[in-house]
C-alpha positions as CSV (number, residue, x, y, z in Angstrom):
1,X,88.1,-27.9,-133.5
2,X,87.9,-26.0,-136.4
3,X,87.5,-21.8,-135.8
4,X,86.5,-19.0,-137.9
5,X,87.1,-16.2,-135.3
6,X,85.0,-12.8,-136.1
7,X,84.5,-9.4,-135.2
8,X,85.4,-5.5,-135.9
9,X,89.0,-4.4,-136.1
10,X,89.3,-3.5,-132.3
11,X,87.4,-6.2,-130.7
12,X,90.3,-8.4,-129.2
13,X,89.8,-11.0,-131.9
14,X,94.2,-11.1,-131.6
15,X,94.5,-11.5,-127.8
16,X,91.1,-13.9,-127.8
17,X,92.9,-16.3,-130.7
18,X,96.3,-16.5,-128.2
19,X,93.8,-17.7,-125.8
20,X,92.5,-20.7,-127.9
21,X,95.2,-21.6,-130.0
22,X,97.2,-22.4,-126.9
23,X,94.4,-23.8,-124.7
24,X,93.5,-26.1,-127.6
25,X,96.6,-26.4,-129.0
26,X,95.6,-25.3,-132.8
27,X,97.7,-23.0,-134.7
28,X,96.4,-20.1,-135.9
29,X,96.2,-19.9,-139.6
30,X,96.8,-15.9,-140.9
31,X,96.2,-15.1,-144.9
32,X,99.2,-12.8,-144.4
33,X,101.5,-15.3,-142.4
34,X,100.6,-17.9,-145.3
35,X,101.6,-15.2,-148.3
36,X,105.0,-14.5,-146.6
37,X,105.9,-17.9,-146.2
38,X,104.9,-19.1,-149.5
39,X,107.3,-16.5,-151.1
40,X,110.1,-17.1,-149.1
41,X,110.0,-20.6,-150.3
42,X,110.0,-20.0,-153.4
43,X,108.0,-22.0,-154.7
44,X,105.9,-21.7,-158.2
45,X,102.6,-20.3,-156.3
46,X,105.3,-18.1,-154.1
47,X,106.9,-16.1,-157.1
48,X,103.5,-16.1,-158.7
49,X,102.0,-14.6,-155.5
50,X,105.4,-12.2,-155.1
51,X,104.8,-11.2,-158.4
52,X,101.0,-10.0,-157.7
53,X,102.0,-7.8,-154.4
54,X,104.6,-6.2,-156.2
55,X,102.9,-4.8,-158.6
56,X,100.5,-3.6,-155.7
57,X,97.2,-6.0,-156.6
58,X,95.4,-7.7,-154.1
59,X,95.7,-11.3,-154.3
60,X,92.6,-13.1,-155.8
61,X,90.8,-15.0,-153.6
62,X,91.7,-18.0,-155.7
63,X,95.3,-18.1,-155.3
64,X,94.2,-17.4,-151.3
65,X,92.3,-20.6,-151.6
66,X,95.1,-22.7,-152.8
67,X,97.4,-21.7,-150.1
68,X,94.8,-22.5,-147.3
69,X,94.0,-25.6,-148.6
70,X,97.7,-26.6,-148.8
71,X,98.0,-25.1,-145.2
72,X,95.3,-27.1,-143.4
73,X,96.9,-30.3,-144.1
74,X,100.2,-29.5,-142.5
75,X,100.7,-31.9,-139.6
76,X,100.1,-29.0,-137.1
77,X,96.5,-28.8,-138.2
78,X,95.8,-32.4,-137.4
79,X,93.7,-31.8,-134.4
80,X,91.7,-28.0,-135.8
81,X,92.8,-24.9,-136.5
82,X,91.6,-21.2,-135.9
83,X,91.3,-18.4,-138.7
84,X,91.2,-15.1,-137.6
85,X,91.0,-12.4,-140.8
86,X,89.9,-14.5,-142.5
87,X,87.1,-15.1,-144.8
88,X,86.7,-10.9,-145.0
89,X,83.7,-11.4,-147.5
90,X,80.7,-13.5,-148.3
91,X,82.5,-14.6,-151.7
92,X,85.5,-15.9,-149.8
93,X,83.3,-17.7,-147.3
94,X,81.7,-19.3,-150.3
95,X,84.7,-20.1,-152.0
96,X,85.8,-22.1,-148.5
97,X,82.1,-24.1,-148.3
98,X,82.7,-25.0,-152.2
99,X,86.6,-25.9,-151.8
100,X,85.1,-28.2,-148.6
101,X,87.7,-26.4,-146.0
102,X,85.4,-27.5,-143.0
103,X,84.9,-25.1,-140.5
104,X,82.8,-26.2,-137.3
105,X,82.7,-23.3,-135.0
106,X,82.0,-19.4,-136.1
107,X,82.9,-17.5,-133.3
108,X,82.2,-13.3,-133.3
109,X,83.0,-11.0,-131.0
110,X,80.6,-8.6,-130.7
111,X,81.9,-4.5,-129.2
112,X,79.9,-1.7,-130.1
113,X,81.5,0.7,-132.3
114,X,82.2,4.1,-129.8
115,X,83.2,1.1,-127.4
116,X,86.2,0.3,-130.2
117,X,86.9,3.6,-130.8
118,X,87.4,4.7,-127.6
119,X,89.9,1.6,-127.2
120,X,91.8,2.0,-130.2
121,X,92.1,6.4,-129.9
122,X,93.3,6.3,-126.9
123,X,96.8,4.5,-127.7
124,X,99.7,5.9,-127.0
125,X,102.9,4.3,-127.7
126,X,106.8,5.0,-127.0
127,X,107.9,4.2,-130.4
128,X,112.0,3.5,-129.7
129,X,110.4,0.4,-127.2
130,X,107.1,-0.9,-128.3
131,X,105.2,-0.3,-124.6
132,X,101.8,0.9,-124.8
133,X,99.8,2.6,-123.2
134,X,96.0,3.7,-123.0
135,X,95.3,7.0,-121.8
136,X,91.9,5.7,-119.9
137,X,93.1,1.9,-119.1
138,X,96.8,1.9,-118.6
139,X,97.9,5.8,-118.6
140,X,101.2,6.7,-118.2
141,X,102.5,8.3,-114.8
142,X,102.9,11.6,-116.3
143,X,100.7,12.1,-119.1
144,X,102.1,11.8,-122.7
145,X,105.3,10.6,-121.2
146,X,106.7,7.0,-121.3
147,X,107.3,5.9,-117.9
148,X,110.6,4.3,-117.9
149,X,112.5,7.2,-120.4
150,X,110.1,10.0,-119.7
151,X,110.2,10.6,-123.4
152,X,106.8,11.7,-125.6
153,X,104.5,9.0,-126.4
154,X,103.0,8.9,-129.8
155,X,99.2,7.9,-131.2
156,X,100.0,5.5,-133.9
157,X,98.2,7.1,-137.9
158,X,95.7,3.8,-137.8
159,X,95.0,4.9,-134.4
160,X,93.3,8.0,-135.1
161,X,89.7,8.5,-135.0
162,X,89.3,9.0,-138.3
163,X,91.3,6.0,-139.4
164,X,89.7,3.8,-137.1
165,X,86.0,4.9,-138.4
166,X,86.8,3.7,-142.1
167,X,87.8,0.7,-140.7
168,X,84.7,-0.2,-139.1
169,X,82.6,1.3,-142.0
170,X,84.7,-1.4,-144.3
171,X,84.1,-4.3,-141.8
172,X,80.3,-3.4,-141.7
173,X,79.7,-3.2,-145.5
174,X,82.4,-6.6,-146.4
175,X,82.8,-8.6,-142.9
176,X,79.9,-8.4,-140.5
177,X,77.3,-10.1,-143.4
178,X,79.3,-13.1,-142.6
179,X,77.8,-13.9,-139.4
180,X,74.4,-14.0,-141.4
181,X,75.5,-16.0,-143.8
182,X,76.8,-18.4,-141.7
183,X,73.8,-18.6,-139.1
184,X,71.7,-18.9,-142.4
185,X,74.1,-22.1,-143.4
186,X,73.3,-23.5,-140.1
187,X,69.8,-22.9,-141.0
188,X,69.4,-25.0,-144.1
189,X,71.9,-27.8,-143.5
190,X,72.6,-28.8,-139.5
191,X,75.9,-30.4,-140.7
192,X,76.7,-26.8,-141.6
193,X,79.2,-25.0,-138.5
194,X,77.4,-23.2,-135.5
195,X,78.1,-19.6,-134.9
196,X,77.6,-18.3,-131.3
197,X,77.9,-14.7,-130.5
198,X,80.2,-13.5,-127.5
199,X,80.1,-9.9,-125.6
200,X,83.7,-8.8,-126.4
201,X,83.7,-6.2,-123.2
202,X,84.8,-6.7,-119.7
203,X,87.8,-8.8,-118.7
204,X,89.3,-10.3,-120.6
205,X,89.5,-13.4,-119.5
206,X,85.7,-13.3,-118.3
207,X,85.5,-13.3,-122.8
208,X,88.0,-16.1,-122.7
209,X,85.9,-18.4,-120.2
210,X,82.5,-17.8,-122.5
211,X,84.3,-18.9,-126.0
212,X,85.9,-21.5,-124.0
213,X,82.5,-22.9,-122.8
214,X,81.3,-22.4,-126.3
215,X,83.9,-24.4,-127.7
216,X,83.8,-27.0,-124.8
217,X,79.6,-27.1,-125.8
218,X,80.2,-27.3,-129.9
219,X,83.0,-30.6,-129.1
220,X,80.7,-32.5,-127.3
């Protein structure tokens, strides 16, 4: 099975992919993971790709091409894979169709906005451990305390609401067109991959159990 796994910054796409990649026993394929990797090798594309971030560019979509192709045909991608983050945009997603990196299953996680921001705001963390907290889901015993130190816990810069709001406004104008184009593939060509559309709220392993029966429908 072969996974493009969508949805707003927020939406669980992170704990969701966990889900799949061990239930179906796929690794999950991250732009970033691949970019780190290929520069510690040291390869040609690696010091070539080193050479980009350091001089603060993004890396063109091209060079993100090459390193996913090479990356799919690593033995641990024999039987699928699943990328989550990526394609971001509409010319990276056409860049995949026209490089043939095949793709079966689109699946997008679907959370309102205020849902998101109310998950992501109300982080606290206790920086010197790493446990969070949610101050509506999980709060702490005494509020704005860690409960094993009793020290102050901390919302995280990206957590803000702010932050989290130009997020969303980026994955609206650059990432949500993707499910359109996509369902619009399917539409013209049936070989094309099949996008189904999950509700991201609620337990969540109530979400796991509807991608699971998505995916169980799209191998048959």
């Amino acid at each position: 099975m072969r996974i493009i796994l969508l949805g707003a910054p927020g939406a669980g796409k992170g704990t969701q992919a966990n889900f799949i990649c061990s239930k179906f026993e796929i690794p999950q394929i991250s732009t970033g993971d691949m970019l780190r990797k290929e520069i510690k090798s040291g390869s040609e594309l690696g010091k070539i790709t080193k050479s980009i971030m350091d001089s603060g560019k993004l890396v063109e979509d091209s060079l993100i091409m090459q390193l996913v192709s090479k990356r799919i045909k690593e033995k641990d991608c024999k039987n699928g894979y699943l990328f989550d983050g990526f394609p971001r945009t509409i010319p990276q997603a056409e860049a995949m169709k026209s490089e043939k990196i095949l793709v079966s299953l689109i699946i997008n996680i679907i959370v309102e906005d205020k849902d998101i921001i109310e998950r992501i705001t109300g982080r606290r963390v206790h920086l010197a451990s790493g446990r969070t907290y949610h101050l509506k889901y999980n709060p702490p015993k005494i509020h704005g305390l860690d409960d094993i130190t009793g020290e102050e816990l901390v919302q995280r810069p990206d957590d803000t609401t702010e932050t989290v709001k130009e997020r969303l406004s980026v994955y609206h104008k650059q990432t949500q067109p993707l499910v359109s184009f996509y369902e619009n593939w399917k539409l013209k060509d049936t070989s094309g991959p099949s996008c189904v559309n999950i509700d991201g709220t609620g337990d969540i392993k109530n979400i796991f159990e509807k991608i699971n029966d998505a995916i169980s429908e799209e191998s048959k």
